[in-house]
TORDO-539328 format. One line per field, with one value per residue: residue in three letters; x negated, y negated, z of N, C-alpha, C in turn. Coordinates in steps of 0.02 Angstrom, whole numbers, plus 50000, padded with zeros to 5 digits. Example, Ala and Ser with C-alpha at 12.3 -4.5 7.8 and 13.67 -1.06 7.14 Angstrom:
BEGIN
type	[ALA, SER];
n.c1	[49340, 49358];
n.c2	[50284, 50112];
n.c3	[50390, 50354];
ca.c1	[49385, 49316];
ca.c2	[50225, 50053];
ca.c3	[50390, 50357];
c.c1	[49340, 49355];
c.c2	[50165, 49998];
c.c3	[50390, 50394];
END
This chain:
BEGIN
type	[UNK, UNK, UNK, UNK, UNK, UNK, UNK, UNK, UNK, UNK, UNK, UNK, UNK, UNK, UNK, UNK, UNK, UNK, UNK, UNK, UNK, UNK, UNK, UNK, UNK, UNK, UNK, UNK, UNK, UNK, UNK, UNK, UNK, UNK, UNK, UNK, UNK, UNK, UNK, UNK, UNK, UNK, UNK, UNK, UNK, UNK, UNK, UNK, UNK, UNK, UNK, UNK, UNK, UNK, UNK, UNK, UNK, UNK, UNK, UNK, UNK, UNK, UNK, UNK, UNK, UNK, UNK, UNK, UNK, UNK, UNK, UNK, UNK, UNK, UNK, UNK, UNK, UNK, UNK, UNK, UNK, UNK, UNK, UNK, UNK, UNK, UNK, UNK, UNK, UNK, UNK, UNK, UNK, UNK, UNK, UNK, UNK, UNK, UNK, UNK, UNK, UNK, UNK, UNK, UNK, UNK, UNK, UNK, UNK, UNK, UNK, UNK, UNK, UNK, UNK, UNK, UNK, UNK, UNK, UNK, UNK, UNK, UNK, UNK, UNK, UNK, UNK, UNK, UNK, UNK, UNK, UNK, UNK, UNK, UNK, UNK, UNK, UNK, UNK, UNK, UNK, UNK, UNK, UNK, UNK];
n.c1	[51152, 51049, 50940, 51026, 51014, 50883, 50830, 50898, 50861, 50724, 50751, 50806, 50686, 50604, 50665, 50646, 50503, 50490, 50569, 50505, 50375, 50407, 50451, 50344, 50249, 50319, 50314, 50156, 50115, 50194, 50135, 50013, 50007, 50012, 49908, 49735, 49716, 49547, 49502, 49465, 49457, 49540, 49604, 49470, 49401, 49230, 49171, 49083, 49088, 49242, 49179, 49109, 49192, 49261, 49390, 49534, 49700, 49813, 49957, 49924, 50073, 50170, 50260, 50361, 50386, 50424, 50426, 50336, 50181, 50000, 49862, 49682, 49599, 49483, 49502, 49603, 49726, 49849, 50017, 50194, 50319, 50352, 50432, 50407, 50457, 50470, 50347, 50397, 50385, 50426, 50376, 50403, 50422, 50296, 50146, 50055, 49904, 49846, 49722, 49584, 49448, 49302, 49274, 49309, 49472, 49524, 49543, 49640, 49740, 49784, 49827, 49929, 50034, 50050, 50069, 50217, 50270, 50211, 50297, 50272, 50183, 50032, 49979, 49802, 49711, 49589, 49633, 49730, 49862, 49925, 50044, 50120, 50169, 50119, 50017, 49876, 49832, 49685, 49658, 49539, 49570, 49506, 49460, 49394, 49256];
n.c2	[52167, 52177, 52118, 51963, 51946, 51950, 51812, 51731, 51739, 51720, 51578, 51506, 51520, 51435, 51318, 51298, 51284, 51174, 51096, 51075, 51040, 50900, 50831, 50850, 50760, 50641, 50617, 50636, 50509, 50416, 50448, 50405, 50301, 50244, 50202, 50129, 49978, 49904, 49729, 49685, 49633, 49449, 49298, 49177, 49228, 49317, 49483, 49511, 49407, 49428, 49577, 49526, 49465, 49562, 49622, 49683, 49781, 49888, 49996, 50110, 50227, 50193, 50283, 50241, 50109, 50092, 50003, 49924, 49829, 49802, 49677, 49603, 49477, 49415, 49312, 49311, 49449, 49492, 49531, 49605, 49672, 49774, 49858, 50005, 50050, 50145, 50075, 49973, 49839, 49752, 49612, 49525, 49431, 49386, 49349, 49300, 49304, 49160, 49098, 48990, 49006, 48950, 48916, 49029, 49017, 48991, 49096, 49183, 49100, 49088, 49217, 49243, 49178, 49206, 49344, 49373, 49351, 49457, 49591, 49709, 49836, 49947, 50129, 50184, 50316, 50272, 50158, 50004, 49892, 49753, 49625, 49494, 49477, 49337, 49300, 49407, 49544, 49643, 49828, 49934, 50104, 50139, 50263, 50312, 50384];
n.c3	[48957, 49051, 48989, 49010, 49151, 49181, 49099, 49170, 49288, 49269, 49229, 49351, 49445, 49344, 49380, 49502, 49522, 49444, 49516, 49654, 49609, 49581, 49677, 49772, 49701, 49722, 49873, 49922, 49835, 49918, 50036, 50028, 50019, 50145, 50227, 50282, 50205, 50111, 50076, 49899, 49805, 49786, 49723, 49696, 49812, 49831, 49822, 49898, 50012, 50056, 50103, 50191, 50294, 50329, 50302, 50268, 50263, 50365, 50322, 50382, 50444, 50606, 50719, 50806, 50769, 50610, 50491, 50519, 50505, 50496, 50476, 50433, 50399, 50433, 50556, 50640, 50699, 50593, 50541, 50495, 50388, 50296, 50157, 50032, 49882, 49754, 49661, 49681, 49794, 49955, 50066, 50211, 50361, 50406, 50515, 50650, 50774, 50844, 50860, 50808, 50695, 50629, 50472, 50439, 50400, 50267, 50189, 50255, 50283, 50146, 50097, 50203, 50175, 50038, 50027, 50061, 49954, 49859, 49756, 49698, 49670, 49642, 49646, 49610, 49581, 49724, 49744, 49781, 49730, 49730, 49664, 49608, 49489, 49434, 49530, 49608, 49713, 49761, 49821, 49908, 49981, 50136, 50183, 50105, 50016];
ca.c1	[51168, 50988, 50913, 51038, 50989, 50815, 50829, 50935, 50814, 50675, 50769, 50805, 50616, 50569, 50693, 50622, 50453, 50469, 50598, 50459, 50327, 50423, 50475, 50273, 50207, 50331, 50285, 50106, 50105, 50227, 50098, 49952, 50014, 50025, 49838, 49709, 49648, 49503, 49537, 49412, 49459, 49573, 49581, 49397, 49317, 49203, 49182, 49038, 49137, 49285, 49182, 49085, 49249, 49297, 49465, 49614, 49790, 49839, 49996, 49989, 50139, 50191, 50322, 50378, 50401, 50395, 50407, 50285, 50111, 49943, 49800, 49636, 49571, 49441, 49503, 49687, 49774, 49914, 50088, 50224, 50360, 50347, 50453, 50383, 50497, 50442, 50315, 50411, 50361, 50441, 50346, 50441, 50412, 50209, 50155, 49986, 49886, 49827, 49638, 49535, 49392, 49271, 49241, 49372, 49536, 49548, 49579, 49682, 49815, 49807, 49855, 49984, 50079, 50058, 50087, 50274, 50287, 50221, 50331, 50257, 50128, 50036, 49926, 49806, 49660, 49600, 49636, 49789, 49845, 49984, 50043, 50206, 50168, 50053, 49944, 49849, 49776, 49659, 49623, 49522, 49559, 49451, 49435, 49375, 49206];
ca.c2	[52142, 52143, 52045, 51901, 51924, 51919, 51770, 51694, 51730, 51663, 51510, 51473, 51524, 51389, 51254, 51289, 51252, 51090, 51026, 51088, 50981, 50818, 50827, 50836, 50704, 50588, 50622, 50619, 50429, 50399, 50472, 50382, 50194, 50239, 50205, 50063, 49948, 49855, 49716, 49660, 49564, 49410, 49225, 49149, 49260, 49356, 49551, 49498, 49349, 49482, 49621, 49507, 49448, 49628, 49622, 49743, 49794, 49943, 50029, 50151, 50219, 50211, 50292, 50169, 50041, 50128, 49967, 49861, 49856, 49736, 49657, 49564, 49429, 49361, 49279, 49328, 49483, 49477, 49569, 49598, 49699, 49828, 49922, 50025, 50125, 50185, 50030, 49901, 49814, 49693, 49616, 49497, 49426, 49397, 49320, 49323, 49271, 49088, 49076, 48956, 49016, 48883, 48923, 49098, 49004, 48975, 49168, 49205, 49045, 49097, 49267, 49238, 49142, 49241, 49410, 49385, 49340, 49528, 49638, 49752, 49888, 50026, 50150, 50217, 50348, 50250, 50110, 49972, 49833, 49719, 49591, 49456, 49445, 49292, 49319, 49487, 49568, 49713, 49850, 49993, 50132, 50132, 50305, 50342, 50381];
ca.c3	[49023, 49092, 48983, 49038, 49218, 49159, 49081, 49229, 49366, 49241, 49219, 49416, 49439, 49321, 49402, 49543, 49522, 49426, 49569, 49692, 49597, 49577, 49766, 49808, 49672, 49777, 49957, 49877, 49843, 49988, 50087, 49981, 50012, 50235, 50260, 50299, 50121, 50117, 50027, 49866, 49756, 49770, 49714, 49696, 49845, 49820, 49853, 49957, 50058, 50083, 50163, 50259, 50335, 50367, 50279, 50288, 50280, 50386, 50307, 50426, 50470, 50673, 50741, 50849, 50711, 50544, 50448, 50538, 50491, 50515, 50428, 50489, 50347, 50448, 50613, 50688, 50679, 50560, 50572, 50432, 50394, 50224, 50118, 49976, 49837, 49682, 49634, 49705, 49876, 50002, 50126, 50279, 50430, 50416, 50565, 50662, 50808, 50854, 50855, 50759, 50685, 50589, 50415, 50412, 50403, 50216, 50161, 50294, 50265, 50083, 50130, 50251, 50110, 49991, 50026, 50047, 49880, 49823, 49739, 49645, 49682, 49597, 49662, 49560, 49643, 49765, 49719, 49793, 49675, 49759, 49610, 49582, 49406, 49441, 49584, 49630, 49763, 49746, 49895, 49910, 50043, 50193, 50200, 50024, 50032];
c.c1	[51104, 50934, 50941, 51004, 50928, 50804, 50860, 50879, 50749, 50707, 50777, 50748, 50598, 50602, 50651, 50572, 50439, 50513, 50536, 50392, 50355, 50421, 50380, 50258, 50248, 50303, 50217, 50107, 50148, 50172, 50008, 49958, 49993, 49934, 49794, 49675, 49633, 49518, 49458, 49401, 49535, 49568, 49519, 49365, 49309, 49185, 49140, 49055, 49192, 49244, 49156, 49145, 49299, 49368, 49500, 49653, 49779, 49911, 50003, 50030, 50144, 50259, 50377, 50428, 50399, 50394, 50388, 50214, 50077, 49875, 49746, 49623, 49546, 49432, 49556, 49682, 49825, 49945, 50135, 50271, 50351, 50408, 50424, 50437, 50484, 50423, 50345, 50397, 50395, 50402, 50381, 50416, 50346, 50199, 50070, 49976, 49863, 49764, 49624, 49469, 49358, 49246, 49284, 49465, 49574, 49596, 49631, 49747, 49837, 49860, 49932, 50038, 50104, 50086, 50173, 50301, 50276, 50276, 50320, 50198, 50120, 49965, 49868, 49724, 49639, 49596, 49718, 49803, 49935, 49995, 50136, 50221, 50107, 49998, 49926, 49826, 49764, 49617, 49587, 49528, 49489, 49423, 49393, 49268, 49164];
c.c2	[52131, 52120, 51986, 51891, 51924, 51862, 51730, 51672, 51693, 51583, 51461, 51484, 51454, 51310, 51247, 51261, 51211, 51047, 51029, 51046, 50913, 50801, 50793, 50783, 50653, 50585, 50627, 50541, 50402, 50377, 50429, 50304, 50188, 50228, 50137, 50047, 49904, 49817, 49684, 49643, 49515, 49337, 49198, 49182, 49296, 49437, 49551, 49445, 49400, 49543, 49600, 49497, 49516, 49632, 49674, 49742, 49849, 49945, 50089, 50167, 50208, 50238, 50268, 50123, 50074, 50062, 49914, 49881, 49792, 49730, 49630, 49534, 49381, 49333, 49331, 49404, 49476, 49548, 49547, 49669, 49737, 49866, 49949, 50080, 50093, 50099, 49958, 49892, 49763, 49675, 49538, 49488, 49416, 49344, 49334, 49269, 49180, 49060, 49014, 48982, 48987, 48947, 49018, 49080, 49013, 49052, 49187, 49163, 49078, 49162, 49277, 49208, 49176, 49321, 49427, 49381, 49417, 49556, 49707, 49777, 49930, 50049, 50210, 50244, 50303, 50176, 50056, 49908, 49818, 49648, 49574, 49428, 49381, 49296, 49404, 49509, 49645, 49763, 49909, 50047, 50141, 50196, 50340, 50340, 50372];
c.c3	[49064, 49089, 49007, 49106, 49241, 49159, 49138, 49278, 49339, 49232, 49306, 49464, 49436, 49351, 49479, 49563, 49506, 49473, 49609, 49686, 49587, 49646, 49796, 49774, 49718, 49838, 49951, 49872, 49883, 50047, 50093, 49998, 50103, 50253, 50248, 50222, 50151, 50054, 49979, 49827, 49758, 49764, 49706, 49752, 49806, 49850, 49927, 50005, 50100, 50118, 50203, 50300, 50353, 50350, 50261, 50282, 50314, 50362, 50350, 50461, 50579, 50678, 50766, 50812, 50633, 50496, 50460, 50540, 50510, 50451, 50467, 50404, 50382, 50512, 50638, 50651, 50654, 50578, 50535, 50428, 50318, 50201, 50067, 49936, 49748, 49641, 49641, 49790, 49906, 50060, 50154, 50348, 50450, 50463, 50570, 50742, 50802, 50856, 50803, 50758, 50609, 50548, 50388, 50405, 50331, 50179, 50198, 50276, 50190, 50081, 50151, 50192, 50070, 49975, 50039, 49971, 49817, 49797, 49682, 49691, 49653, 49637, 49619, 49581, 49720, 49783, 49733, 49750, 49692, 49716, 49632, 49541, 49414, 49483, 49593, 49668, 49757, 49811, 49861, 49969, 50080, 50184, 50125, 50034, 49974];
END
């Protein structure tokens, strides 16, 4: 009789701790996608074209809005709507300011186009990689040092 309730309490022990780690590895890359990428590699620029133009997504979260986020690629502020679950992505509603600025328009239009068409994402150290089977875009977090 007390070996079973040995074995019991070892067994709801061990459930415990592997629900306890799945729970975190999620909220873990939940937590991992909510922050600003630099973006650095897509279409024919170059890494050095893209950081001159100071390029971005912010993912992070607001309270406010939880599934509205921004970008900069160059000229305007952009503005877009996100979901993320488990390696798939939607993005809606991308929009942006009105400026003209000579000789930063081209990445930005491409951009704006394109990024609804995402659906896919993987994150992998620090490393963002937003793909729809044909096109790609590749970030790096900002804060990564």
């Amino acid at each position: 009789m007390k070996n079973i309730r040995v074995i019991g309490i070892l067994l709801m022990t061990m459930f415990l701790i592997f629900s306890c780690k799945a729970n975190k590895t999620m909220t873990s890359t939940e937590q991992n996608i909510h922050r600003k990428w630099m973006l650095f590699e897509y279409k024919d620029f170059t890494k050095q074209e893209l950081t001159k133009l100071e390029t971005y997504m912010d993912l992070t979260k607001n309270a406010e809005a939880p599934s509205r986020f921004g970008a900069k690629m160059g000229c305007n502020g952009m503005f877009f709507t996100a979901e993320f679950d488990k390696g798939k992505a939607k993005f809606s509603g991308v929009g942006s300011t009105m400026m003209y600025c000579d000789g930063r328009m081209k990445l930005e239009e491409l951009f704006g186009k394109e990024l609804p068409t995402m659906n896919q994402y993987k994150i992998e150290g620090h490393f963002l990689t937003l793909t729809d089977g044909k096109s790609t875009m590749k970030f790096v977090a900002a804060d990564w040092d």
